[in-house]
N, C-alpha and C positions, 0 to 999 in steps of 0.2 A: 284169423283176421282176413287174408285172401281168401276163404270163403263166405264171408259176412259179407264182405265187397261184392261176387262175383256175382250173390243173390242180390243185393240191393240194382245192380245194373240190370240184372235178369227185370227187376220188379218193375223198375223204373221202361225198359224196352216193351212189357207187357201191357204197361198203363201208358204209354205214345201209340202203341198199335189199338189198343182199344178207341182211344180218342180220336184216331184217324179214323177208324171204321163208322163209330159216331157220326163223324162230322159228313163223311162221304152220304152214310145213311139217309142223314138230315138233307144233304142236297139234293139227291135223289126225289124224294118222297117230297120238295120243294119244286123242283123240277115237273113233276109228274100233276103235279096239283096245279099249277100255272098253265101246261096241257092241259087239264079239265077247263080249268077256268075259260083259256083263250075259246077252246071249243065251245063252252056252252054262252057265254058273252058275247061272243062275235071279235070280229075284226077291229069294232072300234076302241077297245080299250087296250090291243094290243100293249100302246104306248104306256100305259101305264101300268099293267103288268111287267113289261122291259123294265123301268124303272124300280119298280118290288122289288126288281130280281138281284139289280144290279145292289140294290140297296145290301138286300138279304146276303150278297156276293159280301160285299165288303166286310158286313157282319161277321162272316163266316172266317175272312182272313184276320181281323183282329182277334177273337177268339184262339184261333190257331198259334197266332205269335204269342199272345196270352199263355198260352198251356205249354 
């Protein structure tokens, strides 16, 4: 029985770190994409890439409390 447990928390720590890494990933490569854009767009839609971002931000923390 203590070892059915000790696996199911192993399984359970394994799939929060996967999800974390995920989520990190996704911001990154969110990140890195909104650098291209800012670049290749200009200045003037700064503001509304900020905006994306912030959105995509939030996104990202509902998800989290979700999982």
């Amino acid at each position: 029985m203590l070892i059915l447990f000790s696996l199911i928390v192993v399984a359970v720590v394994v799939v929060v770190e996967v999800v974390v890494v995920v989520v990190v990933v996704v911001v990154v490569v969110v990140v890195v994409v909104v650098v291209v854009v800012v670049v290749v767009v200009g200045f003037v839609e700064v503001v509304e890439v900020v905006f994306v971002v912030a959105v995509v931000v939030v996104v990202v923390k509902v998800v989290v409390q979700v999982v």
